[in-house]
C-alpha positions in Angstrom: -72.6 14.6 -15.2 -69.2 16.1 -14.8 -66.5 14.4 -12.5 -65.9 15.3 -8.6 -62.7 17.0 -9.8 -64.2 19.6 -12.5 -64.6 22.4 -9.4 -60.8 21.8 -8.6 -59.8 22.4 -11.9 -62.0 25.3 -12.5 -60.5 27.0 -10.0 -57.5 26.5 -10.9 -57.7 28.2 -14.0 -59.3 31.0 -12.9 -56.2 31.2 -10.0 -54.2 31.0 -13.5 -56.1 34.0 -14.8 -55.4 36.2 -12.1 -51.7 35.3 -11.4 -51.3 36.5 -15.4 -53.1 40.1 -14.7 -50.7 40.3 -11.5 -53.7 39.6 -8.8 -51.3 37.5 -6.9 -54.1 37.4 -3.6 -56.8 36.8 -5.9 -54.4 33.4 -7.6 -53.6 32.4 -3.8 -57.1 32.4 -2.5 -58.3 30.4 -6.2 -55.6 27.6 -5.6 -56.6 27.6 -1.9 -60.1 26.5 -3.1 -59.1 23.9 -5.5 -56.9 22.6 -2.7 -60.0 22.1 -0.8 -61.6 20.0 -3.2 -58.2 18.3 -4.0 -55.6 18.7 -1.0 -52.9 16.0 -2.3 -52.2 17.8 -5.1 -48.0 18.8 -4.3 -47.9 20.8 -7.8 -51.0 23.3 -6.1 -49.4 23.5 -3.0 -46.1 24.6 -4.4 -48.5 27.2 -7.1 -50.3 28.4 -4.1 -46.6 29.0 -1.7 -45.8 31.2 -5.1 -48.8 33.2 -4.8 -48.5 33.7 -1.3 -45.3 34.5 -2.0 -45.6 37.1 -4.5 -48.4 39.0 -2.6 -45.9 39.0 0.6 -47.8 37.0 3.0 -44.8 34.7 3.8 -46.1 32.6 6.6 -48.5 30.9 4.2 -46.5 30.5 1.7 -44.2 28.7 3.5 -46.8 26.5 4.9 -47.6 25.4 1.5 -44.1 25.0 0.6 -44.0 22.7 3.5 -46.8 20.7 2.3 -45.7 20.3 -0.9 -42.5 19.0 0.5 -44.4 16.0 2.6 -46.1 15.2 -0.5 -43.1 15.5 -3.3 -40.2 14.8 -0.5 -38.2 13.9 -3.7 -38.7 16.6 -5.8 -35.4 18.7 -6.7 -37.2 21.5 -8.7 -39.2 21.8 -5.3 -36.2 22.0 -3.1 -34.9 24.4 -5.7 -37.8 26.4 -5.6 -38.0 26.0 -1.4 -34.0 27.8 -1.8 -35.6 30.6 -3.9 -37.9 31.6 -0.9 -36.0 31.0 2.1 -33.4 33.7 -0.3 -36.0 36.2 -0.2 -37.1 36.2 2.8 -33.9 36.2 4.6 -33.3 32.7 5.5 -29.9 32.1 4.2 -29.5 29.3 6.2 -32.3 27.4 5.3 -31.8 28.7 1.7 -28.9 27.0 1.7 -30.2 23.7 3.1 -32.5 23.9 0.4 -30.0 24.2 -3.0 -27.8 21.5 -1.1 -30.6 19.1 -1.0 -31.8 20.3 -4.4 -28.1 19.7 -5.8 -28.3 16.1 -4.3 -31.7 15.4 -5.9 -30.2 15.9 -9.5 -26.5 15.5 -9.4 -26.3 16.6 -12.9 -28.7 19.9 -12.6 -26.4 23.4 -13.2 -28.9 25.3 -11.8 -28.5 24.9 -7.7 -25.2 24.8 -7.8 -25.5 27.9 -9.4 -27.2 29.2 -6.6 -25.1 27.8 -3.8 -22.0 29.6 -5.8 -23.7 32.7 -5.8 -24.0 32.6 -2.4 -20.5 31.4 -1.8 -19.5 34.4 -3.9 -21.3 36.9 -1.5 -19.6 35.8 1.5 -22.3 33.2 2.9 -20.5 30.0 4.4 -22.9 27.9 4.3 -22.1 27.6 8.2 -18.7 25.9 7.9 -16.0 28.4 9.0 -13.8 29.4 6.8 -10.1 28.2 7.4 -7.7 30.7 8.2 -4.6 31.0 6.1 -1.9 32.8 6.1 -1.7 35.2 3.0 1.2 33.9 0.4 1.4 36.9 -1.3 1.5 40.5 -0.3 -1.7 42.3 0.0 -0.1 45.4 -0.4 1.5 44.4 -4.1 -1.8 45.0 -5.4 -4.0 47.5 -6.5 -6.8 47.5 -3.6 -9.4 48.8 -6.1 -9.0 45.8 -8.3 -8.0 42.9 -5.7 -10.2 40.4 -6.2 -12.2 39.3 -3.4 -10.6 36.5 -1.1 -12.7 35.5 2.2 -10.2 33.6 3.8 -7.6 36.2 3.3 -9.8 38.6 4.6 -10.4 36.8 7.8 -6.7 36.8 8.3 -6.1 40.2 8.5 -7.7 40.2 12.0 -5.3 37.3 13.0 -2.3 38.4 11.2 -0.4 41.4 10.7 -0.7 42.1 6.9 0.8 46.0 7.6 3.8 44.4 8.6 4.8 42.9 5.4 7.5 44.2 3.4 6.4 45.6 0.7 8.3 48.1 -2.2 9.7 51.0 -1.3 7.7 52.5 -4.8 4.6 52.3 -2.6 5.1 55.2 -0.7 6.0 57.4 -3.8 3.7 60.4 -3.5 3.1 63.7 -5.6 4.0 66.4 -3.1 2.2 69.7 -3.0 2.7 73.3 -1.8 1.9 73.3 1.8 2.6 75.6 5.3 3.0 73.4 8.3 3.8 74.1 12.0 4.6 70.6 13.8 5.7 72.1 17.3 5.1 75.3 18.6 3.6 75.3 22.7 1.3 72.5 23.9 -2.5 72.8 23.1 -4.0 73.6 26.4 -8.1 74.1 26.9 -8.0 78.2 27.7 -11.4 80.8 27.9 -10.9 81.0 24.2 -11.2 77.2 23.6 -8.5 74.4 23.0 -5.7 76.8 22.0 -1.8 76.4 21.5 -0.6 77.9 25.1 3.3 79.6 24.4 4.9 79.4 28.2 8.0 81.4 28.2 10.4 80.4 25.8 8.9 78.3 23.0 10.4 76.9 19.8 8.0 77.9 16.3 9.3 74.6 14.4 7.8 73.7 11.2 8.3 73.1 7.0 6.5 74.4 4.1 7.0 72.1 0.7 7.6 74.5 -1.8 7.9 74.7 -6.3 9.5 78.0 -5.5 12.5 77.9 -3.7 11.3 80.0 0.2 14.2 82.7 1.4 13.1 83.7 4.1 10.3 83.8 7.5 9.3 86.2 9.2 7.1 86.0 12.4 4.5 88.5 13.9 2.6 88.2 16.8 -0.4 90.9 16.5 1.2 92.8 13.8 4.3 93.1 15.6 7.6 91.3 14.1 9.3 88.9 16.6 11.6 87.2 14.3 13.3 87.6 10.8 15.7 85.4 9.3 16.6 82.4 6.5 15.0 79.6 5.8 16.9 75.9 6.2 16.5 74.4 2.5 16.4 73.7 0.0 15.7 69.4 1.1 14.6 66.8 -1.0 10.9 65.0 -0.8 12.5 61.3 -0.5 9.0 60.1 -2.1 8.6 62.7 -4.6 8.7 61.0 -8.1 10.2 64.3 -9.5 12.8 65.4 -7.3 13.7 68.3 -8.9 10.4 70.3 -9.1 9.4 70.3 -5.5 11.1 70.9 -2.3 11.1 70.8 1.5 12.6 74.2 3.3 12.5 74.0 7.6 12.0 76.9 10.1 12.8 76.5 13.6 12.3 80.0 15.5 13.3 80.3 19.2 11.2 83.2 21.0 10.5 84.2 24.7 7.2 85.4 24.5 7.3 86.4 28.8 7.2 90.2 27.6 3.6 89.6 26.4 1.2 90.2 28.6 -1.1 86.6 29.3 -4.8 86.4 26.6 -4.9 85.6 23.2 -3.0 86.4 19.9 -2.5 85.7 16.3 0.9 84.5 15.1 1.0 84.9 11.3 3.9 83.3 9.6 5.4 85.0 6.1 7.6 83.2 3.5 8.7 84.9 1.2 10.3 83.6 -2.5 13.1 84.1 -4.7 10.4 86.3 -6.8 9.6 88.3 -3.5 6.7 86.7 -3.3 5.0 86.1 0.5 2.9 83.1 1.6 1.3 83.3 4.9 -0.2 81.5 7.8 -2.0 82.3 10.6 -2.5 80.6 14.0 -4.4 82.1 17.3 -2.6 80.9 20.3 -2.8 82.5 24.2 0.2 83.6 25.9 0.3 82.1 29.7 2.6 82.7 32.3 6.0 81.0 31.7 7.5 77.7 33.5 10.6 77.7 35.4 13.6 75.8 35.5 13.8 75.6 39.2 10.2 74.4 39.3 10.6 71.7 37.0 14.5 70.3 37.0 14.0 67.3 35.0 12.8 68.9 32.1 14.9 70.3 29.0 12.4 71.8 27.1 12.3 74.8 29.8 14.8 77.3 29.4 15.0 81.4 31.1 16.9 83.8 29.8 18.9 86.5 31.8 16.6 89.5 31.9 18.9 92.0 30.0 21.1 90.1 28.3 21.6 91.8 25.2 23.0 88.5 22.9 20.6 86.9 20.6 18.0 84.4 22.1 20.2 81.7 20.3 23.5 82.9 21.4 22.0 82.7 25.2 21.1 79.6 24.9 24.0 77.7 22.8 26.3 79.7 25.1 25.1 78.1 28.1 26.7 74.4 30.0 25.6 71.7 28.7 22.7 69.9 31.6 24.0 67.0 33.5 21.6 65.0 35.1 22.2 62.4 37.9 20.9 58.8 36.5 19.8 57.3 40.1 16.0 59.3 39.4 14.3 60.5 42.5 10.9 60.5 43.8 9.1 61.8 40.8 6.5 63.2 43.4 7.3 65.6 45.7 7.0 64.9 49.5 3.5 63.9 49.9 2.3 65.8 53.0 -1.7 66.8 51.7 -3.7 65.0 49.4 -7.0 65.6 48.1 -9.3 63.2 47.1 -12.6 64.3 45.0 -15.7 62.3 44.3 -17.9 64.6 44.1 -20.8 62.2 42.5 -23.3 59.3 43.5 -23.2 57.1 46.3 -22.4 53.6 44.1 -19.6 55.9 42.5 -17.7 56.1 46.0 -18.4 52.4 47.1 -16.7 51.3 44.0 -13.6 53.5 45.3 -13.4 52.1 48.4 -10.6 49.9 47.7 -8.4 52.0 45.9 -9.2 54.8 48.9 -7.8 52.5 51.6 -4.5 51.7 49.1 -4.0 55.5 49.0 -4.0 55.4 52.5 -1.7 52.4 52.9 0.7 54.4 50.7 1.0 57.9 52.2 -0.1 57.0 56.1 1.3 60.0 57.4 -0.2 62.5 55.0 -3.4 64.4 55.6 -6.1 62.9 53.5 -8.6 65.7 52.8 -12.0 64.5 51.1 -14.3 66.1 48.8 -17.6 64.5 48.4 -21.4 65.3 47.6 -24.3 65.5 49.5 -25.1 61.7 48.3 -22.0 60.1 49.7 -20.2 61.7 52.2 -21.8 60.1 54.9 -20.1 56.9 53.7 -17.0 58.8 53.5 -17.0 59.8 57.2 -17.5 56.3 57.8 -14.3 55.6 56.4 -12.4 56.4 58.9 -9.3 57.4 56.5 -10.1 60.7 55.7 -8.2 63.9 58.0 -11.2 66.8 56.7 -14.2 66.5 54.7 -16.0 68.9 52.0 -19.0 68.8 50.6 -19.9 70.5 47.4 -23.3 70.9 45.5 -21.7 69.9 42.4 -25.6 69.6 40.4 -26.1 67.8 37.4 -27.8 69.4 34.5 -29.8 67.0 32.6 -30.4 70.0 30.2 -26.4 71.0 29.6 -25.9 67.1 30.0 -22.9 68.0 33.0 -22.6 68.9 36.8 -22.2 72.8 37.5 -20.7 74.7 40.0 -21.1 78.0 39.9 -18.5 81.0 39.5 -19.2 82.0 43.2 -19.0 78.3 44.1 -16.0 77.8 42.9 -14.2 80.7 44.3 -15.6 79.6 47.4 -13.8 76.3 47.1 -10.8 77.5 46.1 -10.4 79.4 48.9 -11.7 76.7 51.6 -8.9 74.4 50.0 -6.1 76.8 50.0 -4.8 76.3 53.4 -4.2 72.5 52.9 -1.5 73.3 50.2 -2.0 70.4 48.8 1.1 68.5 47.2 -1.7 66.2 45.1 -4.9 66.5 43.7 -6.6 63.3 42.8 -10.1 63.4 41.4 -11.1 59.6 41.1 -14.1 59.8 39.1 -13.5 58.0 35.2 -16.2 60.5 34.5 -14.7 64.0 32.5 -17.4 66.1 34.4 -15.2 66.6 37.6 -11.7 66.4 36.1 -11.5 70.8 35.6 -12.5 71.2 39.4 -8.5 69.9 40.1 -7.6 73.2 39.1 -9.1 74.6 42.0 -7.4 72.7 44.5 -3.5 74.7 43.6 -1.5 71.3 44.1 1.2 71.2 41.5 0.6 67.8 41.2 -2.8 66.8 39.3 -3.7 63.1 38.7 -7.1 61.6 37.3 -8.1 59.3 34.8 -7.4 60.6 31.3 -9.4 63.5 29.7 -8.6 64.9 26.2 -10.3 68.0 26.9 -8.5 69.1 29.8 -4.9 68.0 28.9 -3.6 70.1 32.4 -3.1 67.5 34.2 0.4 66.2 35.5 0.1 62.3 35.1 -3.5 59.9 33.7 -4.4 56.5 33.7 -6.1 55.4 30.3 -6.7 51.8 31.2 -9.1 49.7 29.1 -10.2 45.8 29.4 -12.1 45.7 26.7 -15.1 43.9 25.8 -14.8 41.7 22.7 -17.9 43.2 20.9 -18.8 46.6 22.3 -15.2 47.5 22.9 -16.4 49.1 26.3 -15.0 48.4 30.0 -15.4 45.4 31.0 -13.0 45.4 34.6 -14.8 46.4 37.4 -14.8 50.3 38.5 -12.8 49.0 42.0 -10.3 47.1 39.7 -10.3 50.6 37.9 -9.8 52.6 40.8 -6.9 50.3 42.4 -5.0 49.9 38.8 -5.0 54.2 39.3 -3.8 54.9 42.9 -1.0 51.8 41.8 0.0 53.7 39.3 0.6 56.4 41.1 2.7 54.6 44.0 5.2 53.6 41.0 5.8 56.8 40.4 7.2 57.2 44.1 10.3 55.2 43.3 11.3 53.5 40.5 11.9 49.7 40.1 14.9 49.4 37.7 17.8 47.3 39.6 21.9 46.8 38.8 21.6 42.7 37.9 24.8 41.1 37.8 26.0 38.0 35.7 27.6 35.6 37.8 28.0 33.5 35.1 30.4 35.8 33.1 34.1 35.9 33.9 37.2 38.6 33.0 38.5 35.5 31.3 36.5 36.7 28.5 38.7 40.2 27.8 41.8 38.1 27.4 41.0 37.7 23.7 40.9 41.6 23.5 44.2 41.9 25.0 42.9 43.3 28.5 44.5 42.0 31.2 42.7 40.6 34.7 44.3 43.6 36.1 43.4 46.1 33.3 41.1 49.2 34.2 39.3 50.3 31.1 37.1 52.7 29.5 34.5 51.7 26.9 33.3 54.3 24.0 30.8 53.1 22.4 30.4 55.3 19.0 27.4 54.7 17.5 23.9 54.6 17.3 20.8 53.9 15.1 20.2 57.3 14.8 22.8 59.0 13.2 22.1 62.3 13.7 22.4 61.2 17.7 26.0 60.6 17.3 28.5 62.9 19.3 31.3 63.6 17.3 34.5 64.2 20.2 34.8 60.4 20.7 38.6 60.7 19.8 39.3 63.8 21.6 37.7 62.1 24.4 39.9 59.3 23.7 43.3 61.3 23.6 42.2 62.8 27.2 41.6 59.8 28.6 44.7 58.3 27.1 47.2 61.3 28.3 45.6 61.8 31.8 44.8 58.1 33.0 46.3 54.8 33.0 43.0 53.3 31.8 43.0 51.6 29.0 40.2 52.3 26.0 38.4 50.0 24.3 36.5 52.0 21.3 33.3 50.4 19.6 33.3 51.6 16.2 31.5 50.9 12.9 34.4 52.5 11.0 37.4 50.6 10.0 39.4 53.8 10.0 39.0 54.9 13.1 42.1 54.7 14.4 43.2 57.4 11.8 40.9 59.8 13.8 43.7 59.8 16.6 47.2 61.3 16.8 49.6 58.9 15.6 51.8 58.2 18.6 48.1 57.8 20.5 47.1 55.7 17.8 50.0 53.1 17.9 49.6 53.0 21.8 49.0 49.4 22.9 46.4 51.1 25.5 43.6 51.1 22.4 41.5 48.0 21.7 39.5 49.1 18.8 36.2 46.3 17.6 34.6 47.5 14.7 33.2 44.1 14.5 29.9 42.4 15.9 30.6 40.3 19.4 28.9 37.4 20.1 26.6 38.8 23.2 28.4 36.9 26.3 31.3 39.1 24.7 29.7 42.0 24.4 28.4 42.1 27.7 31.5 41.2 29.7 33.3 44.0 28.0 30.3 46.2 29.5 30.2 44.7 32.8 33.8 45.0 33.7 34.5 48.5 32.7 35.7 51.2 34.8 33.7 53.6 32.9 31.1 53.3 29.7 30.3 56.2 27.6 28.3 56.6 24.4 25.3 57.9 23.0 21.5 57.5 23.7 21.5 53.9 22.0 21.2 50.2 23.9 24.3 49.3 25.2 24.4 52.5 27.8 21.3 50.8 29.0 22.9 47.1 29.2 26.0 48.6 31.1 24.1 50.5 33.5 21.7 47.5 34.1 25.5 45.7 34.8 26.0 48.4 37.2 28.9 50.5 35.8 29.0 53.8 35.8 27.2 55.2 32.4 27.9 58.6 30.9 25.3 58.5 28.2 25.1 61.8 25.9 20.8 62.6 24.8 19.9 64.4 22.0 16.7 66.3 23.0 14.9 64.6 20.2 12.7 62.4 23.6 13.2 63.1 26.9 16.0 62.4 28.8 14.0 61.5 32.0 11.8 58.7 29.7 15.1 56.9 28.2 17.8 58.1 30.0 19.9 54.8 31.6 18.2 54.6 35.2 20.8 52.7 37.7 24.4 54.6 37.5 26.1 57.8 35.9 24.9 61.2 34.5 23.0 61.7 31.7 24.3 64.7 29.8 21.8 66.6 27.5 20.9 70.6 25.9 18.1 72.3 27.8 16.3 74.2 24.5 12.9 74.7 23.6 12.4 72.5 20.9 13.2 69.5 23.1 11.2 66.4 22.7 10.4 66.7 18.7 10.7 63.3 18.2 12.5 63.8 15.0 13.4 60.0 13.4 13.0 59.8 9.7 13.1 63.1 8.7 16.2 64.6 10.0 15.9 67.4 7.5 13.1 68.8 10.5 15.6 70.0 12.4 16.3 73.4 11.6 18.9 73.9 14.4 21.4 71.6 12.9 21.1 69.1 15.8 22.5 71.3 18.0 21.1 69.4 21.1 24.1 67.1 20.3 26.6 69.3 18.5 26.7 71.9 21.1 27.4 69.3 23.6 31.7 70.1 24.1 35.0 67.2 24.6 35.0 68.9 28.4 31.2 68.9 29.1 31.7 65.1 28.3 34.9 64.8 30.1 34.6 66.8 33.1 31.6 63.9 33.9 33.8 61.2 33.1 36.3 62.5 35.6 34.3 61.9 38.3 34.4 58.1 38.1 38.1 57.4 36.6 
């Protein structure tokens, strides 16, 4: 008679059989069997988890994995084997657990540590974090494409800044290739035609091609017609080109007044032509819109109206004119606030949340008339307010289907004209939603303010504030904080916070050294700047007027030994010129600043350092940024070009120009000195 343990075995071998033909189920059910006639068998359990395995029922397998474990506890080719599944089926954790036990169990076995450095090698910690280090090379040194992998340096990079290292210059060599560019030509406005370039009066065309063929000359058309004809500014080096001498840079930079064009929309096409008479072209649709004026706008330099009739060149009209002198001290940058609207024009919670920042506006202008416009859904609370002057509701409806709130054409007209008598000075909409931001436009206040919206870029001043969420990267400060932070904003805009600070600490002592006297009144020129090609050139003219029509003496900062040689000789030998074409420690430096009669020099720190001293500045702008953004703010004038290229932000590639700086040549020795007259 055969032994208790014959049916166990028999079905083993059968499970056997079907595991070779691929009949994984079959195998799993088979050991399943012979593990009821046998369950303490640990080598079936882990045959059976296999099975299970194979055929994708996971649970089960794992429970026999776990049985085999209580039985074998010991067993490293079972923890092994326990890694294996927990790999597959996603538990890297576990998986890991596994090898490190397995590893542990035979401290001379390859094969888990194998596995735990495979792991290692894909990026799994093993849930220890990774230390951060700081890289000792520099990432940038290497080819990217064959950098090895480094974990820990990765994880740096979000706690460092690797694209701050130095790095060689031979990285940025490039292979240049023919290319047309405009860089500044109008401002891109939405329009009926779409987001367009908008050309307001006069406007500068400014732009480079990079060219094998050396470029003569551009002309411009608008529709066909030919607006401008003349030489191109080149040829100029590509400073990264590897070969120098096979490609080049050449600049255009065309002044038009395009007011004799009747507003809609147009095609500028652009032709250069060759040395082999050759043309290349490019073409750009842009809408004409009524121009700006000067009067309207003081501040800025980039407005400029010609003379009707003058028959001199558009360039000789404009070089011809004064240079701009504008007072440091800014005013209001609003106007005088008399009417305000305020729109939320959206859902009850919407106005709750603007509650606060409702009553600050009020706090701010409480003599203006505070006129509301609201929905149906929340201007009842609005009434309750108590803040508001007027109230007007609008059925602004949203569309699920066009995913926005309409207002139709005869809708809007009709609140245009309901909001015309207020002649608004400000137009707020307060809603961080983009659906209400174009209805501003109806309200005529010159002044438009709202949260910012890329695709309406008409309004005078946004808020882009973010707190951001560490994961989603969305909002996370409340919609009142929001709303507060805005109408904030906007009251520093009513008057600026720079003050004159004084060092009481610093003593005329100091200028002994320098051979000024405690008595001594004295000018300071400062010469320089970081961008060269912001240097006015008259310093020594200025100099020789100052030194023939005052008693002042004149200190000069200089980074040229030779200065001096600039001056005529019995000026230059005059014991009334301290020249320092040195470095001063900063306590130095800023006592010769602070005790001045007079500082001028060019748009660079230290006309920012004497003004915060309270001297008066005479700073001279190039019109590369705006003079109203980094002009000095406490004392003096700030003396700049009004042209229509100003604000092209040219800094490293002073080739751009195309005008030959002539925001700062054209600046004259009395533009400059008939300023510094006033305070000496």
């Amino acid at each position: 008679m055969r032994s208790a343990g014959s049916p166990a075995r028999l079905f083993r071998k059968q499970a056997a059989t079907a595991q070779s033909e691929g009949r994984f189920r079959d195998a799993a059910a088979l050991y399943v069997e012979a593990l009821r006639i046998e369950p303490g068998k640990g080598p079936v359990h882990v045959q059976a988890g296999h099975m299970f395995k194979e055929a994708g029922e996971f649970a089960l397998a794992e429970h026999h994995y776990q049985l085999a474990v209580e039985l074998m506890p010991d067993d490293a080719d079972l923890a092994l084997q326990l890694g294996h599944f927990h790999k597959t089926t996603g538990q890297l954790a576990e998986a890991h657990a596994a090898y490190m036990r397995a590893a542990a169990l035979a401290p001379d076995w390859s094969e888990p540590r194998k596995e735990l450095d495979t792991m290692r090698a894909a990026g799994w910690s093993g849930g220890d974090t990774p230390a951060v280090i700081t890289p000792t090379y520099d990432p940038f040194a290497i080819d990217p494409d064959r950098a090895p992998f480094d974990p820990k340096l990765a994880l740096s990079y979000g706690r460092m800044a690797p694209e701050q290292l130095p790095r060689p210059v031979q990285q940025m060599v490039r292979r240049s290739e023919p290319s047309l560019n405009i860089v500044q030509f109008g401002v891109h406005l939405n329009t009926f035609w779409g987001m367009k370039r908008a050309a307001r009066g006069v406007e500068a065309i400014r732009g480079f091609c990079i060219s094998i063929e050396p470029l003569l000359e551009v002309t411009a058309l608008v529709n066909g017609l030919v607006v401008h004809r003349g030489a191109m500014k080149g040829p100029y080096e590509l400073e990264y080109e590897p070969d120098r001498q096979r490609i080049h840079k050449y600049v255009f930079n065309i002044w038009y007044d395009f007011s004799n064009f009747a507003p809609g929309l147009y095609t500028l096409e652009l032709r250069f032509r060759d040395g082999q008479h050759k043309v290349r072209t490019l073409h750009e649709d842009f809408v004409v819109e009524p121009a700006l004026f000067e009067e309207e706008h003081p501040a800025s330099d980039a407005i400029v109206n010609l003379v009707p009739g003058d028959p001199r060149s558009i360039e000789e009209q404009i070089n011809g004119r004064p240079s701009a002198v504008h007072e440091a001290e800014r005013p209001n940058m609003l106007p005088e606030i008399r009417s305000i609207l305020v729109m939320r024009a959206d859902q009850l919670g919407d106005l709750v949340a603007s509650i606060p920042g409702i009553l600050r506006l009020r706090e701010l202008f409480p003599g203006a008339k505070l006129i509301g416009v609201f929905s149906p859904a929340n201007v009842d609370l609005a009434r309750s307010l108590g803040v508001f002057d007027d109230l007007i509701v609008i059925d602004f409806r949203e569309s699920m289907e066009l995913r926005t709130r309409t207002l139709s054409w005869e809708e809007q007209e009709a609140l245009r004209d309901r909001l015309a008598p207020y002649a608004f000075d400000i137009a707020i909409d307060l809603s961080q939603s983009l659906m209400s931001r174009s209805l501003l436009a109806l309200s005529g206040a010159p002044f438009l303010y709202g949260f910012k919206d890329p695709n309406w870029p008409r309004l005078s001043a946004s808020v882009d504030d973010a707190y951001f969420d560490p994961k989603n990267r969305r909002e996370i400060a409340s919609h009142s904080t929001r709303i507060v932070t805005m109408i904030d904003r906007l009251a520093a805009l009513l008057k600026s916070s720079a003050r004159v600070i004084r060092r009481d600490d610093l003593s005329r002592a100091r200028l002994r050294a320098f051979g000024i006297a405690d008595a001594d009144r004295y000018a300071v020129l400062h010469t320089g700047a970081r961008i060269i090609f912001s240097r006015w050139t008259h310093y020594a003219g200025l100099a020789e007027r100052l030194h023939r029509d005052t008693d002042l003496k004149i200190v000069i900062f200089t980074d040229r030994a030779d200065w001096r040689d600039a001056l005529p000789a019995d000026i230059a030998a005059s014991d009334r010129f301290v020249i320092i074409d040195r470095q001063l420690p900063f306590d130095d430096f800023d006592a010769m600043l602070s005790f001045c009669a007079v500082y001028v020099g060019n748009d660079s720190g230290p006309k920012h350092l004497a003004s915060l001293r309270g001297v008066p500045v005479v700073s001279i702008h190039s019109a590369r940024i705006n003079w109203s953004e980094w002009g000095q703010e406490h004392t003096g004038a700030v003396i700049t070009r009004k042209l229509p290229c100003a604000g092209c932000s040219i800094y490293h590639d002073v080739d751009d120009c195309g005008k030959d700086f002539v925001c700062v040549t054209a600046i004259t020795l009395d533009d400059v000195y008939a300023v510094v007259r006033r305070y000496v």
